[in-house]
ZADO-1210 file (C-alpha; in nm, 4 decimals, padded with zeros to 6 digits):
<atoms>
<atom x="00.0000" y="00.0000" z="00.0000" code="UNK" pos="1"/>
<atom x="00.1890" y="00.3340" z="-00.1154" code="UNK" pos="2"/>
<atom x="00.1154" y="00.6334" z="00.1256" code="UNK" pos="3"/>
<atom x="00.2685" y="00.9235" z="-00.0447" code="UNK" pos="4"/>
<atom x="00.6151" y="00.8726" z="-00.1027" code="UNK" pos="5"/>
<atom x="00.6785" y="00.6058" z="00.2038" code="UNK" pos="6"/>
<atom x="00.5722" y="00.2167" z="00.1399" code="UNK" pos="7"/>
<atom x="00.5102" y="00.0409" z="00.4578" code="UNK" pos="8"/>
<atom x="00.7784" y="-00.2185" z="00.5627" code="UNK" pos="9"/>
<atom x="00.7614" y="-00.6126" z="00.6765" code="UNK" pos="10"/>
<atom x="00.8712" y="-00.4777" z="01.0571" code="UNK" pos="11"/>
<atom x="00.5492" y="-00.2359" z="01.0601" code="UNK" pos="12"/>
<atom x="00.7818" y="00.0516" z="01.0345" code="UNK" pos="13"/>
<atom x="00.7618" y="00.2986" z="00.7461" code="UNK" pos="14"/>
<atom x="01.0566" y="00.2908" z="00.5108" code="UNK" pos="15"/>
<atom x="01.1102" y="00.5456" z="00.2546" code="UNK" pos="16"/>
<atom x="01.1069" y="00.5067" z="-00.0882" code="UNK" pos="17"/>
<atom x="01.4575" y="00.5667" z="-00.1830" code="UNK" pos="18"/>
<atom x="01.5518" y="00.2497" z="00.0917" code="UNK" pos="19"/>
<atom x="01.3328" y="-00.0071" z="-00.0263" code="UNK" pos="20"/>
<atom x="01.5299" y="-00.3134" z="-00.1706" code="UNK" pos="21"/>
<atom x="01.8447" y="-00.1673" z="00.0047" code="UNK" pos="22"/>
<atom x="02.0610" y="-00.3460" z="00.2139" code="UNK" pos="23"/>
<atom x="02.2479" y="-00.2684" z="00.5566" code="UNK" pos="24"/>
<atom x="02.6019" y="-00.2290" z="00.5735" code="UNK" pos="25"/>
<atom x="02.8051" y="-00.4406" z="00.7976" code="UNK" pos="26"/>
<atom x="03.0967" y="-00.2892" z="00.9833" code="UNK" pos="27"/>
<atom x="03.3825" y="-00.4881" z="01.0503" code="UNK" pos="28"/>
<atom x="03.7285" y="-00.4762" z="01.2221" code="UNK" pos="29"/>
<atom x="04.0320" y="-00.5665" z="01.0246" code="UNK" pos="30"/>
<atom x="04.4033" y="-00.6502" z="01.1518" code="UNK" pos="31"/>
<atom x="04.7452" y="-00.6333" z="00.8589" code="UNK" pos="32"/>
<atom x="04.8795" y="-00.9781" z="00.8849" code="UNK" pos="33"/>
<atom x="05.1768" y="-01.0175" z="01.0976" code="UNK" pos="34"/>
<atom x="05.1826" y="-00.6503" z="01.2116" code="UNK" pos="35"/>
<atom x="05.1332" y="-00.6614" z="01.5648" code="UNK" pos="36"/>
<atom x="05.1928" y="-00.2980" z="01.6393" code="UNK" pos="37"/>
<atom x="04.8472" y="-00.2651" z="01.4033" code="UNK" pos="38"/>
<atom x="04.5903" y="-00.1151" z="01.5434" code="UNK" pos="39"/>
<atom x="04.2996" y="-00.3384" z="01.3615" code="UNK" pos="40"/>
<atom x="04.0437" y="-00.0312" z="01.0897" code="UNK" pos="41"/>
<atom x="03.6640" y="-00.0265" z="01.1326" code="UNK" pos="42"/>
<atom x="03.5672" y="-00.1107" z="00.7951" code="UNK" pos="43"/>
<atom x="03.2066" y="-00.0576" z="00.6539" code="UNK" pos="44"/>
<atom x="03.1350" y="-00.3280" z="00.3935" code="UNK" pos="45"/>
<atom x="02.8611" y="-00.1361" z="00.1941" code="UNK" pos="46"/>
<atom x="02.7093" y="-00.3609" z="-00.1017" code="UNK" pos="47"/>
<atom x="02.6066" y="-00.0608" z="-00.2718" code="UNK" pos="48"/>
<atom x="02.9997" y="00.0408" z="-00.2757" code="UNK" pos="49"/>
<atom x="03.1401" y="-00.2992" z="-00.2852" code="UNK" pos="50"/>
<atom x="02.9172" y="-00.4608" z="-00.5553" code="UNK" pos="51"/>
<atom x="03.1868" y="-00.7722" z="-00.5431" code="UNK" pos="52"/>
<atom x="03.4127" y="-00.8818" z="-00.3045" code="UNK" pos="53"/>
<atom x="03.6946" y="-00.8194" z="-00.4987" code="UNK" pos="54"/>
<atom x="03.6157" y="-00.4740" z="-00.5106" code="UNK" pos="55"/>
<atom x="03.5765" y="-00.4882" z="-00.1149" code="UNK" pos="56"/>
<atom x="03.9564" y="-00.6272" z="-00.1304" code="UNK" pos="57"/>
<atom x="04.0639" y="-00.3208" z="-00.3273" code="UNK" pos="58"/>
<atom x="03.8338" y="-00.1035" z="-00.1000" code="UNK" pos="59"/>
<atom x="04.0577" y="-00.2778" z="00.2258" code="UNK" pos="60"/>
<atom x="04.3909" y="-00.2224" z="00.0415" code="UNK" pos="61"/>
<atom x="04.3335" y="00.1629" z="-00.0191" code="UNK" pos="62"/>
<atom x="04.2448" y="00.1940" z="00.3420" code="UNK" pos="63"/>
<atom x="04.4770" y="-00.0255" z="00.5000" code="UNK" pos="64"/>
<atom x="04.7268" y="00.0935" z="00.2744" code="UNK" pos="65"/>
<atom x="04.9816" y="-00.2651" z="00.4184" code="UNK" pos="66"/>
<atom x="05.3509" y="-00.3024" z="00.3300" code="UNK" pos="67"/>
<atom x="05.3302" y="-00.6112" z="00.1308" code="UNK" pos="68"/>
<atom x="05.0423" y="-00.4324" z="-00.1303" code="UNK" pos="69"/>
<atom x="04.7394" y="-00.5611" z="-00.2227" code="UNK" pos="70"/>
<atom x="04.4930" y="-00.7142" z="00.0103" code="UNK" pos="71"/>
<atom x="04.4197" y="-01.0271" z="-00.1974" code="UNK" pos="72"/>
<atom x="04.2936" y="-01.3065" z="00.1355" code="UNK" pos="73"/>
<atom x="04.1105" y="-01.2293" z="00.4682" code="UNK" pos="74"/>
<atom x="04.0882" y="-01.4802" z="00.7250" code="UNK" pos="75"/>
<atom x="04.0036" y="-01.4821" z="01.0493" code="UNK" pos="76"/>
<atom x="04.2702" y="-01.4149" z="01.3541" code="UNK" pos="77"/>
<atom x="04.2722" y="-01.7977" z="01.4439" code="UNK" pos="78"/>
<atom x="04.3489" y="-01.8438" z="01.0878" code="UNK" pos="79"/>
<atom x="04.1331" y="-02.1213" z="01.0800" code="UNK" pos="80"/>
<atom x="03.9126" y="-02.0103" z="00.8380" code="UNK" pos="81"/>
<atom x="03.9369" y="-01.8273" z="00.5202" code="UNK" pos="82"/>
<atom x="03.6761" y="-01.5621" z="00.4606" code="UNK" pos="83"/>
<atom x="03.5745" y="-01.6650" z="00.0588" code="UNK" pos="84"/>
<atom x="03.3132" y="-01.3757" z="00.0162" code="UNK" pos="85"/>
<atom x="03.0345" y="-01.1484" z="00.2640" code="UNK" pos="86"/>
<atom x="02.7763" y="-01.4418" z="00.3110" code="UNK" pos="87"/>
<atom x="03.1085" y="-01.5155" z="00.5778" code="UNK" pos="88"/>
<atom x="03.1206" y="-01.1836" z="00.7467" code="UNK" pos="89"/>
<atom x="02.9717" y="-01.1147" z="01.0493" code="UNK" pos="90"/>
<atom x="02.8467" y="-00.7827" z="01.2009" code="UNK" pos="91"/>
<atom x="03.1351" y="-00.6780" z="01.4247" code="UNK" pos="92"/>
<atom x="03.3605" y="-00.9588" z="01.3139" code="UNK" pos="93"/>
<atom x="03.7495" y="-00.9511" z="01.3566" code="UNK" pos="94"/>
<atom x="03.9480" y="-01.0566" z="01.0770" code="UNK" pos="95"/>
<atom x="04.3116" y="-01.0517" z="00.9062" code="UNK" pos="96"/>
<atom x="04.3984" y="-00.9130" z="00.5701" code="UNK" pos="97"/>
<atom x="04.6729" y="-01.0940" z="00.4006" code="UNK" pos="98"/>
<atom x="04.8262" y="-01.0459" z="00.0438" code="UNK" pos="99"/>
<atom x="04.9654" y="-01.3348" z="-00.1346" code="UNK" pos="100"/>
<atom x="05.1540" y="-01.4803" z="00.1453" code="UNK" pos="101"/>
<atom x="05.0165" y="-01.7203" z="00.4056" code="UNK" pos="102"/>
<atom x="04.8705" y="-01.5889" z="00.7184" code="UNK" pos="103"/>
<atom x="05.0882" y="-01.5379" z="01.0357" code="UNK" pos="104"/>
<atom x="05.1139" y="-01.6220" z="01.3611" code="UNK" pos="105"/>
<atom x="05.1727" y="-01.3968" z="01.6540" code="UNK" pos="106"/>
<atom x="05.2794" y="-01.4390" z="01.9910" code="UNK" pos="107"/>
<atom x="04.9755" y="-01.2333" z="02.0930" code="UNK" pos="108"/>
<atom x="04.6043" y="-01.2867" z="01.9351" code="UNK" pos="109"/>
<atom x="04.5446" y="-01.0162" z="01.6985" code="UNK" pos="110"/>
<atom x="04.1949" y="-01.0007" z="01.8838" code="UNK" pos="111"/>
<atom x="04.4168" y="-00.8655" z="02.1741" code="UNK" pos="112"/>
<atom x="04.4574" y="-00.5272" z="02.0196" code="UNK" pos="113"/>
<atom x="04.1236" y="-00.4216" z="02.0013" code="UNK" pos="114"/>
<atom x="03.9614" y="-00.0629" z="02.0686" code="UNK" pos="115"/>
</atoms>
């Protein structure tokens, strides 16, 4: 039912027009693998800006800006797992951006470092 130029929403709410079929952005914490004087960046992954997840890694490289260049793998700072694309992000998840090489241990979690 359209009620001027707001559509009412699943929730009950009223959501405006230019919102409807958007999605939230998730923000996110991110560490530079093997740094451990790193303080870890709040980044926003916004699907409107980062259509692909590739374009999210280029996103994390220009504002991580990390010594060994491009941000090309994220994992998480077990380094268990490797993070393959957003269905595997979480809302205030920690993670590690690596580049080509394999992720590194530190003596201290990266999840130690936090804000």
């Amino acid at each position: 039912m359209r009620n001027g130029n707001y559509e009412s929403s699943d929730e009950g709410g009223v959501e405006p027009h230019y919102q409807q079929g958007s999605t939230r952005g998730l923000y996110t914490y991110v560490y530079v693998n093997g740094d451990e004087h790193f303080l870890p960046k709040k980044l926003l992954v916004n699907p409107k800006r980062d259509r692909t997840y590739n374009a999210f890694l280029d996103y994390a490289t220009k504002v991580l800006n990390p010594r060994y260049g491009a941000v090309r793998n994220i994992y998480t700072p077990e380094g268990r797992h490797r993070i393959r694309g957003f269905e595997d992000m979480t809302p205030d998840g920690r993670y590690v951006a690596c580049g080509r090489e394999r992720y590194k241990r530190l003596d201290r979690p990266y999840v130690f470092f936090c804000h």
